[in-house]
DSSP file (Angstrom, degrees, kcal/mol; ACC not computed):
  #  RESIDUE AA STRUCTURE BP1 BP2  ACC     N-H-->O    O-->H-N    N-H-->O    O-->H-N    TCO  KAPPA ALPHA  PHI   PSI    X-CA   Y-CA   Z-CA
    1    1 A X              0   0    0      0, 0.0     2,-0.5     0, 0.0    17,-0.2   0.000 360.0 360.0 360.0 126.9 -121.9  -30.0  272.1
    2    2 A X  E     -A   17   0A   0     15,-3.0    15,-1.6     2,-0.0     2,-0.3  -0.746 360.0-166.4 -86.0 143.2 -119.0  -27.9  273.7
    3    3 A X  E     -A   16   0A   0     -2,-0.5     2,-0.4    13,-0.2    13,-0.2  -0.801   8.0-179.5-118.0  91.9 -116.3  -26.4  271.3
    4    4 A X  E     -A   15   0A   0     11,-1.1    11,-3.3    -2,-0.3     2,-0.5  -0.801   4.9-166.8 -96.8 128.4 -113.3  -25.2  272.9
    5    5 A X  E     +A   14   0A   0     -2,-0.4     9,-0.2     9,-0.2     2,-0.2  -0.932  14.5 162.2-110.5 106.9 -110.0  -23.4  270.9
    6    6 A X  E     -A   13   0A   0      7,-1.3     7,-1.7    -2,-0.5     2,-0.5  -0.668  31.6-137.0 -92.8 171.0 -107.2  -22.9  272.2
    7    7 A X  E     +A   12   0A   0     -2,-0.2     2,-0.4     5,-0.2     5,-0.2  -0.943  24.9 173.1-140.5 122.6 -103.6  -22.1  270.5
    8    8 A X  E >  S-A   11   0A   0      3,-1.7     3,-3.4    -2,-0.5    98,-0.0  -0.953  76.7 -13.1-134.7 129.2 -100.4  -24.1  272.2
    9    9 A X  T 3  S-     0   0    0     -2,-0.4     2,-1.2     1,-0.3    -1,-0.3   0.794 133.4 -50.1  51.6  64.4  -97.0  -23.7  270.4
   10   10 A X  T 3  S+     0   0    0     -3,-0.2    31,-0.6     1,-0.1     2,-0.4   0.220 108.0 129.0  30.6   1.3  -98.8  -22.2  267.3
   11   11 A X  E <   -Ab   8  41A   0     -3,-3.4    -3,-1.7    -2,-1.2    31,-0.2  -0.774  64.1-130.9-101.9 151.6 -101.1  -24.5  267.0
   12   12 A X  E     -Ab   7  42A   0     29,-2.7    31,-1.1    -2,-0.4     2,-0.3  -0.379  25.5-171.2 -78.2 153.8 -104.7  -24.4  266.7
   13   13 A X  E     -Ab   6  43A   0     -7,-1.7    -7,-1.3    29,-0.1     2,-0.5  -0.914   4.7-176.5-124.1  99.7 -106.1  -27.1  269.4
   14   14 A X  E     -Ab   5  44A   0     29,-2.2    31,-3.4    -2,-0.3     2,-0.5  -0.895   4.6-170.0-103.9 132.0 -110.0  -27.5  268.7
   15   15 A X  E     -Ab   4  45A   0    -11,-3.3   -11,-1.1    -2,-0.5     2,-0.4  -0.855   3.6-166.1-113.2 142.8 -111.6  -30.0  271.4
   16   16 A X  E     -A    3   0A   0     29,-1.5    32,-0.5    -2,-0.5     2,-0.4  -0.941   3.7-168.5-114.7 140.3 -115.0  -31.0  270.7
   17   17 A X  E     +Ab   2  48A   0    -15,-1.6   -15,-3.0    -2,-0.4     2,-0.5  -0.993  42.2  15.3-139.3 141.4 -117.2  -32.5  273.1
   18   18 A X  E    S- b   0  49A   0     30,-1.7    32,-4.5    -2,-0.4    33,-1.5  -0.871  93.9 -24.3 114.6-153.7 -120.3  -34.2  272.9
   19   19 A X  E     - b   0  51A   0     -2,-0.5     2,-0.5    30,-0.2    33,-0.1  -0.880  44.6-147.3-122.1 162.7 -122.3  -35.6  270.1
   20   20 A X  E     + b   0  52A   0     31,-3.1    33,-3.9    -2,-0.5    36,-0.8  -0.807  40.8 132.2-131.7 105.6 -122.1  -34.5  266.7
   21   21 A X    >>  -     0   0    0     -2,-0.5     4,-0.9    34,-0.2     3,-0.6  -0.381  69.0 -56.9-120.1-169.1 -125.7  -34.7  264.6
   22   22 A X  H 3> S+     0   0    0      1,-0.2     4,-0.6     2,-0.2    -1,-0.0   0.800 128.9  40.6 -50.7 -38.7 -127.7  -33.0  262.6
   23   23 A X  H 34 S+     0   0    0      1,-0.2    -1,-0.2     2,-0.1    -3,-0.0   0.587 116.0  40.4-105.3  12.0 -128.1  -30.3  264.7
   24   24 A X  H <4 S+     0   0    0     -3,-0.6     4,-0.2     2,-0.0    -1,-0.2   0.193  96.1  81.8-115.9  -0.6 -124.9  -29.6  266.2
   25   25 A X  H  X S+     0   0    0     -4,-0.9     4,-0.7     1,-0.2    -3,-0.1   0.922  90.3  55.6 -63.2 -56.3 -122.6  -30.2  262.7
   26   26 A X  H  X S+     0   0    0     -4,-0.6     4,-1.5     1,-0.3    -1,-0.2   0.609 110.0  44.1 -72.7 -13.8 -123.4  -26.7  261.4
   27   27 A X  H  > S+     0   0    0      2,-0.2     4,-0.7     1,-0.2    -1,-0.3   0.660 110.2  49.9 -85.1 -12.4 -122.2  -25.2  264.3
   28   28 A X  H  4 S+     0   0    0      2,-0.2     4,-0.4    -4,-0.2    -2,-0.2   0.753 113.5  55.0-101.2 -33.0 -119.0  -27.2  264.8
   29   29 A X  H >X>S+     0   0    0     -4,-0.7     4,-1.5     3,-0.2     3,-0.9   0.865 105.0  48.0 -80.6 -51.6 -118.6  -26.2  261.1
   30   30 A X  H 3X5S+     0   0    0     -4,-1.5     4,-0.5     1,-0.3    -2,-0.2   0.954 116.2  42.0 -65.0 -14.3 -118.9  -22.4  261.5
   31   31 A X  H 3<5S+     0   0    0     -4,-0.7     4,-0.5    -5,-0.2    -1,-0.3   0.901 119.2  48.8 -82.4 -23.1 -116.4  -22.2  264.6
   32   32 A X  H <>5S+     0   0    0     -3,-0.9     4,-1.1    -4,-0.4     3,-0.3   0.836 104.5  47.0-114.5 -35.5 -113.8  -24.8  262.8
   33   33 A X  H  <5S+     0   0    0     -4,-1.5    -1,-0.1     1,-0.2    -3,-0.1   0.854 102.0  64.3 -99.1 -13.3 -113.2  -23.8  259.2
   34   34 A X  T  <<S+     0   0    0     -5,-0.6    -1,-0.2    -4,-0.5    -2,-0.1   0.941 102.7  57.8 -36.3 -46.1 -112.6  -20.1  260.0
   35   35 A X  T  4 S+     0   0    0     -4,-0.5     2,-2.6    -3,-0.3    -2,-0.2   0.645  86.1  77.0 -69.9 -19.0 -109.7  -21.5  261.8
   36   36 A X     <  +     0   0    0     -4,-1.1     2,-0.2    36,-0.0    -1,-0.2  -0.445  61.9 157.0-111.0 103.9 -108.2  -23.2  259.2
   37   37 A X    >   -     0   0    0     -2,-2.6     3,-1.2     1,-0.1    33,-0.1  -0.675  55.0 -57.9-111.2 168.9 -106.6  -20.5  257.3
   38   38 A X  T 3  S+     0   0    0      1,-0.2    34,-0.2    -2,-0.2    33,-0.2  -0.114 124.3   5.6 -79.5 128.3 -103.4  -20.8  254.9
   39   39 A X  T 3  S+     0   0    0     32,-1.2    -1,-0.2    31,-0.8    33,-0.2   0.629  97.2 139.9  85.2  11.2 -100.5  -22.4  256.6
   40   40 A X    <   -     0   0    0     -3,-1.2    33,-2.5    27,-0.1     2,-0.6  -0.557  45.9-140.9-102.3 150.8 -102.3  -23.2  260.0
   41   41 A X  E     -bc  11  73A   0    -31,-0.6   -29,-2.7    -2,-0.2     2,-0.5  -0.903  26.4-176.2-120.8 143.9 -101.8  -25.9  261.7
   42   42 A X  E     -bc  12  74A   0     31,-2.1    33,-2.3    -2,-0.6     2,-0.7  -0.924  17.9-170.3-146.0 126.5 -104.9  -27.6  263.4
   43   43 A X  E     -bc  13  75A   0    -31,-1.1   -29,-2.2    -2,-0.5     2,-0.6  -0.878  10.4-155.8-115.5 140.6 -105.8  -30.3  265.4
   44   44 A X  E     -bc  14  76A   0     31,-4.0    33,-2.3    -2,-0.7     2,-0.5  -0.843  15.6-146.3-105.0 127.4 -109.2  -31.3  266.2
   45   45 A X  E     +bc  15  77A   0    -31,-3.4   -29,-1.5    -2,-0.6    33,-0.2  -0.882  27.0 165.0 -84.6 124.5 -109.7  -33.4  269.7
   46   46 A X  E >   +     0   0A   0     31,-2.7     3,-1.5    -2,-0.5    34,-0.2   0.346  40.5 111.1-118.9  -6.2 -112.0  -35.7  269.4
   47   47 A X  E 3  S+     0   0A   0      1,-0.3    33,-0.1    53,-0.1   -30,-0.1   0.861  89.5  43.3 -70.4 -50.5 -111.2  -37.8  272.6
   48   48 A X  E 3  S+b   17   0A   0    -32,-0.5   -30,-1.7   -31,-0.1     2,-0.5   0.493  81.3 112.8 -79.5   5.1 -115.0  -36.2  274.2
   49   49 A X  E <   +b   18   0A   0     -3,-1.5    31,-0.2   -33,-0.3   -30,-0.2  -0.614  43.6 173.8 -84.5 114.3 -116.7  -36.7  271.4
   50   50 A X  E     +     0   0A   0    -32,-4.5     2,-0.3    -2,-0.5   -31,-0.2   0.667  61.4  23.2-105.2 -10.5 -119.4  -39.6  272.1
   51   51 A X  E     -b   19   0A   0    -33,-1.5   -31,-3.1    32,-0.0     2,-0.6  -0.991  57.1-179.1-157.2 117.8 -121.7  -40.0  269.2
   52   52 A X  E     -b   20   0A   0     -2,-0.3   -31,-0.2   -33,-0.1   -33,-0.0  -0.959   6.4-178.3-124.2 137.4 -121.1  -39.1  265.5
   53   53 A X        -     0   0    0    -33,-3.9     4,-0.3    -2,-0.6   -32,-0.0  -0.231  52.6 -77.4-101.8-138.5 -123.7  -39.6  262.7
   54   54 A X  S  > S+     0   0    0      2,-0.2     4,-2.8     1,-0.2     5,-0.4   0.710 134.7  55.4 -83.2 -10.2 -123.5  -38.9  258.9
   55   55 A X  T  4 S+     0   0    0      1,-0.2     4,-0.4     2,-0.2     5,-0.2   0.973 110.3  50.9 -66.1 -38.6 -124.0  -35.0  259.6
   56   56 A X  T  > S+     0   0    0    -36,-0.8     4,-1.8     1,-0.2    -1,-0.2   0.882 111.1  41.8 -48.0 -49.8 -120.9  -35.7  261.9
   57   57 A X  H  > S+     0   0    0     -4,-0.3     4,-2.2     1,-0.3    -1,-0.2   0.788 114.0  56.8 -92.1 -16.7 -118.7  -37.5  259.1
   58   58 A X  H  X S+     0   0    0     -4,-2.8     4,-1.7     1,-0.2    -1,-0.3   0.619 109.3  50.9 -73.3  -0.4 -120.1  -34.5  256.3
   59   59 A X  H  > S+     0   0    0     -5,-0.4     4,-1.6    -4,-0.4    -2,-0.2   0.850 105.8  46.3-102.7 -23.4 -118.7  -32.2  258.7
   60   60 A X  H  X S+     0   0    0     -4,-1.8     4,-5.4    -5,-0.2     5,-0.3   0.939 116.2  52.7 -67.4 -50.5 -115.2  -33.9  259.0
   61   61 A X  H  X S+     0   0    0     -4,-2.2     4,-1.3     1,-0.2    -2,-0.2   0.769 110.5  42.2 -59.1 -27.0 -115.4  -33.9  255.2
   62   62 A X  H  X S+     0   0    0     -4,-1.7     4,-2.4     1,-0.2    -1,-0.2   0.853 112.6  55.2 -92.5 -21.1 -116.2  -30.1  254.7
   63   63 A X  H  X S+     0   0    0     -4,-1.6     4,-1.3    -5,-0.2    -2,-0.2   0.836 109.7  44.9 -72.6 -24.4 -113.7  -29.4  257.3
   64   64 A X  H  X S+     0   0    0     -4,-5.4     4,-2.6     2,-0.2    -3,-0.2   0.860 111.3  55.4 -50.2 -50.8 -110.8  -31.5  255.1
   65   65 A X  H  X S+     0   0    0     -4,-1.3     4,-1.2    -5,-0.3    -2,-0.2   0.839 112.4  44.0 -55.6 -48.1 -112.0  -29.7  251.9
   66   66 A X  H >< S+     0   0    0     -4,-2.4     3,-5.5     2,-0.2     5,-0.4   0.751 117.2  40.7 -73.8 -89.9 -111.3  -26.5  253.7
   67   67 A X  H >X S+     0   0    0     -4,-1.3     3,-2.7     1,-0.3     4,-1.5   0.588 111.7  59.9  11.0 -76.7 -108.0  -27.3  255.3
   68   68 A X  H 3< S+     0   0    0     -4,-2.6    -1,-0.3     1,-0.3    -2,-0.2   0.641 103.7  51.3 -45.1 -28.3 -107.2  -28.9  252.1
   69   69 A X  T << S+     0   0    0     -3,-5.5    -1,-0.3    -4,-1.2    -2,-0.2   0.119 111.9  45.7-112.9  17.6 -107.7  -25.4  250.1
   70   70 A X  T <4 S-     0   0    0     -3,-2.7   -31,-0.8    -4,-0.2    -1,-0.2  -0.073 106.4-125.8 -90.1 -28.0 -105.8  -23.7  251.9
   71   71 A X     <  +     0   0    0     -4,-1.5   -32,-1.2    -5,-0.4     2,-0.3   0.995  57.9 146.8  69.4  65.2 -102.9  -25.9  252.3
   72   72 A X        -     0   0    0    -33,-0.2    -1,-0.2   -34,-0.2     2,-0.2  -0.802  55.8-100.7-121.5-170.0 -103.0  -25.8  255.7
   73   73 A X  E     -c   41   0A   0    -33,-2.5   -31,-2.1    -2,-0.3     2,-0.3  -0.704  42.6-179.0 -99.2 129.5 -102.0  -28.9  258.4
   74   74 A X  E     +c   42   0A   0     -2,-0.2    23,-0.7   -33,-0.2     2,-0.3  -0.985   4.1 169.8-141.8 133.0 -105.2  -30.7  259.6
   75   75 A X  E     -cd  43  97A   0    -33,-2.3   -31,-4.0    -2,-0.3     2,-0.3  -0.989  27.6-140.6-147.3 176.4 -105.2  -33.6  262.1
   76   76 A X  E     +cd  44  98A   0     21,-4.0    23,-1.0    -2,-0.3     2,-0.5  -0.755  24.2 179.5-126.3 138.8 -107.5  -35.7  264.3
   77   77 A X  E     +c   45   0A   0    -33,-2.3   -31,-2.7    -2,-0.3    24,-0.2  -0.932  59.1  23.7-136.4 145.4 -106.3  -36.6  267.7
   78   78 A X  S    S+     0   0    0     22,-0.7    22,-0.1    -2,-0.5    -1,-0.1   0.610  73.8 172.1  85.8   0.3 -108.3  -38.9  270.8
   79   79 A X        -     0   0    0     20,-0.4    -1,-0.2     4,-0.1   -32,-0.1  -0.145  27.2-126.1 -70.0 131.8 -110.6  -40.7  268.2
   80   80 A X     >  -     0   0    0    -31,-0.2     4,-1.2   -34,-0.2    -1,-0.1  -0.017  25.4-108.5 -45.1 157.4 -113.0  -44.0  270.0
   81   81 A X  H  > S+     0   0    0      2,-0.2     4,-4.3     3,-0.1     5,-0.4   0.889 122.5  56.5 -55.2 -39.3 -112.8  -47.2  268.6
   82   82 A X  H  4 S+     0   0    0      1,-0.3     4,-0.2     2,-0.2    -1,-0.1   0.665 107.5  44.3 -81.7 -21.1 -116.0  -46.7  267.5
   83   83 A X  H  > S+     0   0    0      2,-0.2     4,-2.0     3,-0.1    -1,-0.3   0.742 115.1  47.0 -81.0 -25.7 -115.2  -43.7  265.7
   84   84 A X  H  X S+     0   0    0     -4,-1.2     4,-3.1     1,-0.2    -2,-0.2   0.989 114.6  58.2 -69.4 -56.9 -111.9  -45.2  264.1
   85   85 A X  H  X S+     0   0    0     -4,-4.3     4,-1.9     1,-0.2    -1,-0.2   0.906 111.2  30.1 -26.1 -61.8 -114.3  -47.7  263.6
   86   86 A X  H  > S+     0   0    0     -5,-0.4     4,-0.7     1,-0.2    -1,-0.2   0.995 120.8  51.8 -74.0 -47.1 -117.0  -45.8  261.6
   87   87 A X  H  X>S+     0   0    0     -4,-2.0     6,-2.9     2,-0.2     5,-1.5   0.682 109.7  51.9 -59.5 -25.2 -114.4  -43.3  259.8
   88   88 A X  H ><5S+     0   0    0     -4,-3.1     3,-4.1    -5,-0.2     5,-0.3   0.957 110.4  47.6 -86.9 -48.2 -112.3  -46.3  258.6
   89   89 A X  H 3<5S+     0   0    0     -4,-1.9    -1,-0.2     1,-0.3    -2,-0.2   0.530 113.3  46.9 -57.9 -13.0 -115.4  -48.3  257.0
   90   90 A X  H 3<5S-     0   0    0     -4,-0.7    -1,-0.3    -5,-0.1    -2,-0.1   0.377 119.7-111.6-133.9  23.7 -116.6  -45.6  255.3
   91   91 A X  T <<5S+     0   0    0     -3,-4.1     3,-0.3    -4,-0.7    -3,-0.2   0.685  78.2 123.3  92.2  17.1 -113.0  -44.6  253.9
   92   92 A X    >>< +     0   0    0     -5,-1.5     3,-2.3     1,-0.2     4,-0.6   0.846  61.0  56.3 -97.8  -4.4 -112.7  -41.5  255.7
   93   93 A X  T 34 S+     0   0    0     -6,-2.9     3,-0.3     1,-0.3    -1,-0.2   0.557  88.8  76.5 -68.6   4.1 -109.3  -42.0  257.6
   94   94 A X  T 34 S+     0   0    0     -3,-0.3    -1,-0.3    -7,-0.2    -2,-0.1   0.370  96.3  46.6 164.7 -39.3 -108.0  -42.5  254.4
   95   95 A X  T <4 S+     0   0    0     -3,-2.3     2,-0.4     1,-0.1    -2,-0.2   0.607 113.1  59.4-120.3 -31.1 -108.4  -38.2  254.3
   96   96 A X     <  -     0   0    0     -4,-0.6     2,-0.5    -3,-0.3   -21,-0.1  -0.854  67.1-141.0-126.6 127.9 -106.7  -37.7  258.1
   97   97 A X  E     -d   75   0A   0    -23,-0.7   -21,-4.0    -2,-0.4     2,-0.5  -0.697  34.2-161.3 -83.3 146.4 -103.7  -38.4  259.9
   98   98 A X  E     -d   76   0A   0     -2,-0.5   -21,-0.2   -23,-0.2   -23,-0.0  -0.810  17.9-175.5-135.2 101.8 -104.6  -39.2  262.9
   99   99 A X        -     0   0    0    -23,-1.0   -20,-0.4    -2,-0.5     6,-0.1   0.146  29.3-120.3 -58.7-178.0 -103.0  -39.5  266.7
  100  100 A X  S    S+     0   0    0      1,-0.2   -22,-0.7   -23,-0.2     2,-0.3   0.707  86.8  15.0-101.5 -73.8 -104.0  -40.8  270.4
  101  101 A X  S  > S-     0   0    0    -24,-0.2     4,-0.5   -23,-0.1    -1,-0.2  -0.675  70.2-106.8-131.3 169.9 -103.6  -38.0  271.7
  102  102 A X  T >4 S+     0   0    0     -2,-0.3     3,-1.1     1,-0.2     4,-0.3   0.874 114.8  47.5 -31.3 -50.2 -103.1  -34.1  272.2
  103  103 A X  T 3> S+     0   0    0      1,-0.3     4,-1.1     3,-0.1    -1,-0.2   0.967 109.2  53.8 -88.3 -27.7  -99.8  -34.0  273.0
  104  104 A X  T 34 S+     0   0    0      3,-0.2    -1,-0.3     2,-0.1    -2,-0.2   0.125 103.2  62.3 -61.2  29.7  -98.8  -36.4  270.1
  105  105 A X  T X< S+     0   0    0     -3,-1.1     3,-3.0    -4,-0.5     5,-0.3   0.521 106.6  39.6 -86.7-128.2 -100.5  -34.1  267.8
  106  106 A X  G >> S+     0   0    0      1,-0.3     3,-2.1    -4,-0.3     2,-1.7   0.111 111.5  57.5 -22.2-105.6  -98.2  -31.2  268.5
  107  107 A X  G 3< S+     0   0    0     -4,-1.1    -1,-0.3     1,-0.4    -3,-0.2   0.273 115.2  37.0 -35.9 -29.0  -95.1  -33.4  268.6
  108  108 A X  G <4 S+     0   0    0     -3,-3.0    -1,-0.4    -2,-1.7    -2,-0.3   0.764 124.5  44.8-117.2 -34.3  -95.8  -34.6  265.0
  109  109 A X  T <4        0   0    0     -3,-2.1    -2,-0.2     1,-0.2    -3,-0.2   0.533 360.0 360.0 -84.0  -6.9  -97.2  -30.9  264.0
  110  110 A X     <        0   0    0     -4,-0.7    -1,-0.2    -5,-0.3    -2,-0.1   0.732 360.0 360.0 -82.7 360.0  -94.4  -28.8  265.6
């Protein structure tokens, strides 16, 4: 899994690429919930992202929890079918707003 950050218009851009498993979750967790500090606004790209399991969908969830407890702005941009797919059945889009793409993310967060 790649993790790339960048910061456009004051916002955090984090692109993920890859799969997201057991063994790449906890990393993808330590790089991402630093970044959401109080008042930040953050979008996670998911567009490369090819394969999530459940370590994948605990990792969306601890990254919400943080956002969330912070109050800062957290949204999900580029998501597969297969990921809208898996996140809607099992009630997590429910947690995220969620775009097509990067640059609607930063339109709807500036």
């Amino acid at each position: 899994m790649e993790i790339t950050v960048a910061t456009l218009d004051q916002i955090t851009v984090i692109s993920l690429a890859g799969e997201i498993d057991g063994k790449t979750a906890p990393v993808a967790q330590e790089r991402i919930a630093p970044l959401c500090q109080t008042g930040s606004r953050v979008l996670l790209d998911m567009s490369q992202v090819t394969y999530m399991s459940s370590a994948g969908l605990r990792l969306m969830l601890l990254v919400y929890r943080q956002a969330s407890s912070v109050k800062a702005t957290l949204a999900l941009v580029g998501l597969s079918d297969d990921l809208k797919d898996t996140m809607s059945a099992t009630g997590f889009l429910t947690y995220f707003t969620v775009y097509d793409t990067v640059e609607a993310g930063r339109a709807a967060l500036a």
